[in-house]
C-alpha positions in Angstrom: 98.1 128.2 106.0 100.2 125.5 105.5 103.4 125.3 103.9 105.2 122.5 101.7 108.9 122.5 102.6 110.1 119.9 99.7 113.0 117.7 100.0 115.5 120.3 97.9 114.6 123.3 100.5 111.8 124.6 98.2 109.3 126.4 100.2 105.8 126.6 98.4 103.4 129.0 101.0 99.8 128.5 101.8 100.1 125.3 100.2 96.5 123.8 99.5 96.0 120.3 101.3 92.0 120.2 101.7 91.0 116.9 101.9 92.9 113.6 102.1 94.3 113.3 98.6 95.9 117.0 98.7 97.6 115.9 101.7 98.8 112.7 99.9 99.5 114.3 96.8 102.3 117.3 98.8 104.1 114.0 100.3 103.8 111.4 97.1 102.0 108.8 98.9 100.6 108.0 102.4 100.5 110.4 104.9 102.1 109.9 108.3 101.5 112.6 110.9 104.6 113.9 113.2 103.5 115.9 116.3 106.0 118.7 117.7 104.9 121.2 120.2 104.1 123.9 117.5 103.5 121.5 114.2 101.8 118.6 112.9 104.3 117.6 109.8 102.7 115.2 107.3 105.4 113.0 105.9 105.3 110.0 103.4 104.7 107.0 105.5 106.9 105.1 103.3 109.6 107.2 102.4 112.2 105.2 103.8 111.4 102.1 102.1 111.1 104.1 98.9 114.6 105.8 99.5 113.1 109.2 99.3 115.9 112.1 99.5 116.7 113.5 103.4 114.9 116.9 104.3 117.7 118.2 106.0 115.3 121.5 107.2 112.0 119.4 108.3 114.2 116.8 110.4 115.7 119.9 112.3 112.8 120.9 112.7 111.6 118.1 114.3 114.4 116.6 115.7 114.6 113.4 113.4 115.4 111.8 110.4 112.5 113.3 107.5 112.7 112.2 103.9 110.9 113.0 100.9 108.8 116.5 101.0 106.7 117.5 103.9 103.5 119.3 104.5 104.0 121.9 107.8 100.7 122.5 109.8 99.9 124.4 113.0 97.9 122.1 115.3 94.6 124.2 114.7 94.9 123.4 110.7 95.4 119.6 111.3 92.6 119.4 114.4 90.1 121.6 111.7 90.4 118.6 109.4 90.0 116.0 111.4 
């Protein structure tokens, strides 16, 4: 299941992100898929523009700068919903 790692380091496990508005609701807005070899990370499109905090944990994770909170999915989650 999917986890939402939040800006603050709060994890919150099997987070539940059926459907597009779940997945808009864990990021605050429009989602914006990051692919990594092992996750699909759904980030808020426009959290640069809105001056949403750093997620220190999700950009290491995926190698760049990541802001606001993030929804963590295995590639078989992400290609089940769409």
């Amino acid at each position: 299941m999917a986890t939402l790692i939040k800006a603050d380091g709060t994890h919150i496990e099997n987070y539940t992100h059926t459907g597009l508005l779940a997945k808009q609701e864990a990021v605050g807005g429009y989602i914006e898929p990051v692919y990594t070899e092992k996750w699909v990370v759904l980030v808020n499109e426009e959290g640069l523009l809105k001056n949403l905090p750093l997620n220190v944990e999700v950009s290491q994770m995926v190698g760049m700068t990541i802001v606001g909170d993030a929804l963590v999915l295995t590639h078989a989650e992400w290609s089940a919903e769409n």
